[in-house]
N, C-alpha and C positions, 0 to 999 in steps of 0.2 A: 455526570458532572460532579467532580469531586472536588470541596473545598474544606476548609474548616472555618468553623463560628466561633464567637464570642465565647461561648459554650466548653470551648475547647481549651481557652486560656488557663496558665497558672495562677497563683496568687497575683493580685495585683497591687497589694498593700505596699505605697510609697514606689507604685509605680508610675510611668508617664508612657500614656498611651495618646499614639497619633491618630484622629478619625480623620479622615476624609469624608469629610456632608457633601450637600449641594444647598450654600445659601446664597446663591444666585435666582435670588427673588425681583420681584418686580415691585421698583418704588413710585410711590407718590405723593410726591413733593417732600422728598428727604424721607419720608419713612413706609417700611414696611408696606404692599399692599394686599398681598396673597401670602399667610405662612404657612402653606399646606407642607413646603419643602422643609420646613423649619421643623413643622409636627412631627414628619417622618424621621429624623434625625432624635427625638426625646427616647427612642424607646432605646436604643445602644448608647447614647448618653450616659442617663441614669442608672443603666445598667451596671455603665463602667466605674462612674463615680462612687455609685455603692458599694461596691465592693473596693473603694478604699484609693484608687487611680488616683493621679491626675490626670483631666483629659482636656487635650488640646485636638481643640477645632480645624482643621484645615479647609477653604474654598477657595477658587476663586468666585469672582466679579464681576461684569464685563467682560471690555476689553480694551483694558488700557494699556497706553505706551511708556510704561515706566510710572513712577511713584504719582497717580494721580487722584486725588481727596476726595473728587466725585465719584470715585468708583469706590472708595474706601467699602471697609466691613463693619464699620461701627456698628451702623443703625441696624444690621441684623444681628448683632452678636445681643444688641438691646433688644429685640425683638423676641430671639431665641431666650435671653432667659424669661419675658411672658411666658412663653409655650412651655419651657420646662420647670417651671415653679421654685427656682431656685437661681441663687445670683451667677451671672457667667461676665470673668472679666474679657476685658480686648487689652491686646497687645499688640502694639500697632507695626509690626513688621512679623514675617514668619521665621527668619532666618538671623543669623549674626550676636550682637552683644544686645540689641535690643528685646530681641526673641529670649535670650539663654536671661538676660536679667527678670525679665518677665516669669518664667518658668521659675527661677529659685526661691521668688515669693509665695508661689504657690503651695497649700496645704492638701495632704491627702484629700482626695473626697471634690476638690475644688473644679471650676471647667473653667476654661477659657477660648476664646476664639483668638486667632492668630491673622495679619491683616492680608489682605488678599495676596494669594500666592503669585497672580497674576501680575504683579509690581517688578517682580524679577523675568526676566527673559530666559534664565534659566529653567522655570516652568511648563510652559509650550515647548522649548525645545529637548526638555527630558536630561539635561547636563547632567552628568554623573559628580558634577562638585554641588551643582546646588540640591540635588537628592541625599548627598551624605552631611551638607547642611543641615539639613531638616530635619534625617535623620540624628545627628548629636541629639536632639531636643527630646529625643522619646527611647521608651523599650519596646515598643510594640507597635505595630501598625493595625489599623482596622479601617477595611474602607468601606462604606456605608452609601455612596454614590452611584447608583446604578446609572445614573440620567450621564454619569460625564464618563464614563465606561469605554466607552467609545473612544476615546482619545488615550494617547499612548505617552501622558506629561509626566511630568515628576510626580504630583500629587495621587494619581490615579494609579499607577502604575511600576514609576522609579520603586518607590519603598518598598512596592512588595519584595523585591530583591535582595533587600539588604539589611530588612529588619523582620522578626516574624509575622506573619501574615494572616489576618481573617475576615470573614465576612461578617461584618453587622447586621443585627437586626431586618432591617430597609432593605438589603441586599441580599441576604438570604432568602424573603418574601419573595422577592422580585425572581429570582433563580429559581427558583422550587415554581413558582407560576410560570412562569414562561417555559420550564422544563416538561411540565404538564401541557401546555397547551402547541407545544409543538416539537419537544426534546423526545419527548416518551408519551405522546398523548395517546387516549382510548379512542378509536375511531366508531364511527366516520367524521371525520373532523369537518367544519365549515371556515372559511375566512370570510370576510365583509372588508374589501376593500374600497374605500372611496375618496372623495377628495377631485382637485380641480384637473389635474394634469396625467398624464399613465408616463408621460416622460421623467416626473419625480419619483416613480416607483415601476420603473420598469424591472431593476434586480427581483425587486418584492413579489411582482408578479410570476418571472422568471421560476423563483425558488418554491412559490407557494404551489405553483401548479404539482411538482414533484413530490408535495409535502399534506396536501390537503384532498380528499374527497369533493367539497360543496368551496367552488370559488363563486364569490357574489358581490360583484363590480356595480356601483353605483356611484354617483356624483357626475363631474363634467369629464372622469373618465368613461365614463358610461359611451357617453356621446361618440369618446373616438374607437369602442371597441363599434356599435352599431352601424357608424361610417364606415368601418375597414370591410364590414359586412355588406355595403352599397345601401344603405339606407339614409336620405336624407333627412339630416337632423337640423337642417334650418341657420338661424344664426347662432345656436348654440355654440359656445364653448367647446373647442374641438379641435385636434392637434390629428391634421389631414394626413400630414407629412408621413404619420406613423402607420400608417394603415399597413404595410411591410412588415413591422414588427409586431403588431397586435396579432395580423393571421398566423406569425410564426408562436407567439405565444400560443394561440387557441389549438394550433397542431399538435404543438408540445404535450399541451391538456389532454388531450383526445389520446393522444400516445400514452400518457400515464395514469388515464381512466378518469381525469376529474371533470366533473361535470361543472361548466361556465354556466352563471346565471345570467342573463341579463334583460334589461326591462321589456316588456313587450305594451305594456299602456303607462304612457308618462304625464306628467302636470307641465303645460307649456303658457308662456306668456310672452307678450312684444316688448314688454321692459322689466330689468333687473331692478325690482324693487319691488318693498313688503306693501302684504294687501293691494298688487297690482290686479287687475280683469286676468283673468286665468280660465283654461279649461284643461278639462283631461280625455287623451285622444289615442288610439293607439299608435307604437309608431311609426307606421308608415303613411299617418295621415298627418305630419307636422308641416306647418305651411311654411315658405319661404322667408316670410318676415318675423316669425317666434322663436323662441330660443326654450330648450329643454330644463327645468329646473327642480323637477323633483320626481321619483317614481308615483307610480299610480295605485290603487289599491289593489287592484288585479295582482301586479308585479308584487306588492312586498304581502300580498296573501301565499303567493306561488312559493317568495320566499323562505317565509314563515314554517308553511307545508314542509321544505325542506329543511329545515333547522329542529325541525323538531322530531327529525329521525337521528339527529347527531346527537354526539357525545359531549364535544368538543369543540368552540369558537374563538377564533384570534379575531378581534377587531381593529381594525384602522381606516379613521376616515367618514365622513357624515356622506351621505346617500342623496341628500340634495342640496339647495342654498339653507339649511335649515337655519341659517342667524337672519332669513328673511320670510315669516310669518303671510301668507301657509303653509310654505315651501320648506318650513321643518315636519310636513304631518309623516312622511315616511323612515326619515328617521327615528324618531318618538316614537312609532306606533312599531318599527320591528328592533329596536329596541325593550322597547318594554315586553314582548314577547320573550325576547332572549332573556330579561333578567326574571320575570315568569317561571323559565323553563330551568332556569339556575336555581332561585330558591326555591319549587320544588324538588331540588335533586336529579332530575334529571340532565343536565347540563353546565360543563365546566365553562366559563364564557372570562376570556382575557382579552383586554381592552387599553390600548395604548395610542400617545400621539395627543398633541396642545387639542387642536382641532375635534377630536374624537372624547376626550374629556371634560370638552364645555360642550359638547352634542348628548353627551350621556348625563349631564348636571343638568342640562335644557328641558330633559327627558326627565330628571329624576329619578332617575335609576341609577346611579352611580355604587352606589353602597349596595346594592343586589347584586353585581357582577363579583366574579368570584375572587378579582382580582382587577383594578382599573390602575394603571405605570404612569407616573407624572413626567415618565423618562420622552424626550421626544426624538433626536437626530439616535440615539443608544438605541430607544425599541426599532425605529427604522431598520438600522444596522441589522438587530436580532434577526427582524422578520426575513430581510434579503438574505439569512444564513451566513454574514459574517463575524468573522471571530472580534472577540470584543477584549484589546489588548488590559483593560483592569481586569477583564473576568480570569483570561489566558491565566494573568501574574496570580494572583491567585489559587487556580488551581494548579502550579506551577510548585506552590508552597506547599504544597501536600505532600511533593515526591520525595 
């Protein structure tokens, strides 16, 4: 994976450099409620402003249908200068004479955010007039967005082609981690796959087996690799239909040496809900009227035992209902083994996906992992092995 970074650039005294953030954050009641995407975006900022730039903000928003106020950028351009301790103006259009006026006022050193890219339609569909739009406004591009990677817009992607090209900060991190935990990783690698469905992640599973030594399936996909196996899992959470496709997964495995984990004693209970009557059983003793909700201690000790012959763990996906108390203890508990096994050095542990980083914040382990991606539909992508048309343009810029 070859790109170039911030690192790379020339002078940039009284120059106008384009980032691409991601400040599509989540509001409440008109402001800001989460700026973790905000913080990651300070450190190729400052960077750039320092050395003398002007830098202009690029995100979208939502998803609005033309110029609409509730999706505006404001309240995060107000936000972002909190996180980065220094004043950031808005300009409330990205493009045209409202953009180009905006930009003239600005002073070396200055930042601004530009209003949601998303306002134009030009955006989503990648138009080669509204890219060389945008382009007018800067000398430089820098995209900083791993999370919106994945999509092949004008902001992500167009610029890289038309103006020079690099990686920030945020993006960089993200690329050097994910290249280690499964570009160029040390093996024996482990993944932890989990989550509700195997039909949402059947590429992932597909690709991982090829790609991983320790595959270790938990959550309510759990349920449909154990049924494909004829084991009745009760009223559990279970996609029957797939039984077809999971034994072709598990052959695939077998064919490429990876050894499948998956539970052999589970926490079961008759209703979806915290501190319900629960017991833990193994699973061929689930009755007819319980539903499967979290592994057992047995299962995530077996786990454990296996993870700590590896090198290397890609994470995606909580292992049981863990947003319902007790039914997070096997998350939490291998978990905090994997981030154990990380800051002593023995183990690179990357960690991506909404759901898998309030599972690892629940746990407290967040900041142990060697790497945790606030990217979510972007790390999916990674994980299934597809190319990721921002990262493509990019290293496209090198050649």
């Amino acid at each position: 994976m070859t790109f170039k970074t911030i690192d790379d650039m020339p002078d940039l005294a009284g120059k106008t450099v384009l980032v691409r953030a991601d400040l599509n954050v989540p509001m409440v009641h008109g402001a800001v409620g989460d700026a973790t995407r905000l913080a990651m975006a300070v450190p190729t900022i400052a960077a750039l402003a320092d050395r003398g730039a002007k830098v202009l903000v690029l995100s979208h928003f939502g998803r609005p249908a033309g110029f609409d106020l509730d999706e505006t950028l404001a309240p995060s351009a107000a936000a972002l200068a909190n996180v980065l301790g220094r004043p950031v103006r808005f300009i409330a259009d990205c493009i045209g004479p409202i953009a180009q006026a905006g930009v003239a006022a600005m002073a070396a050193g200055d930042v601004a955010v530009l209003e949601n890219t998303r306002f134009h339609a030009g955006e989503e569909a990648n138009d080669p007039a509204f890219v060389a739009a945008l382009a007018e406004l800067g000398d430089f591009y820098v995209n900083d967005a791993f999370s919106a990677a994945h999509r092949a817009h004008a902001s992500t992607e167009g610029l890289a082609h038309v103006l020079p090209a690099f990686a920030g900060r945020a993006m960089q991190a993200e690329l050097k981690a994910l290249d280690a935990a499964l570009g160029n990783p040390e093996h024996p690698v482990a993944a932890v796959v989990g989550g509700a469905k195997v039909s949402s992640k059947l590429d992932v599973l597909t690709h991982l087996v090829d790609k991983v030594d320790h595959l270790m399936i938990g959550g309510g996909m759990a349920n449909t690799f154990l049924a494909a196996r004829g084991i009745d899992v009760g009223k559990s959470l279970c996609e029957h239909d797939l039984a077809p496709t999971v034994l072709a997964i598990l052959a695939r495995a077998d064919a490429a040496g990876c050894t499948v984990h998956l539970p052999y004693d589970v926490v079961v209970a008759r209703e979806f809900a915290a501190h319900a009557p629960h017991r833990t059983c193994n699973v061929h003793e689930v009755a007819a009227d319980e539903m499967i909700l979290d592994l057992g201690e047995a299962a995530v000790e077996a786990l454990a035992d296996a993870l700590k012959t590896c090198r290397t763990l890609v994470w995606n996906g909580p292992l049981g209902a863990f947003e319902l108390p007790p039914f997070d203890a096997g998350t939490v508990s291998l978990a905090r083994i994997a981030a154990a096994l990380t800051t002593s050095g023995g183990l690179v542990s990357v960690a991506g996906g909404g759901d898998t980083v309030a599972a690892l914040n629940h746990a407290g382990v967040a900041d142990d992992f060697s790497y945790v991606s606030a990217a979510g539909g972007a790390f999916l992508e990674w994980m299934e092995g597809k190319p990721l048309p921002g990262v493509v343009a990019l290293e496209r810029g090198t050649a």
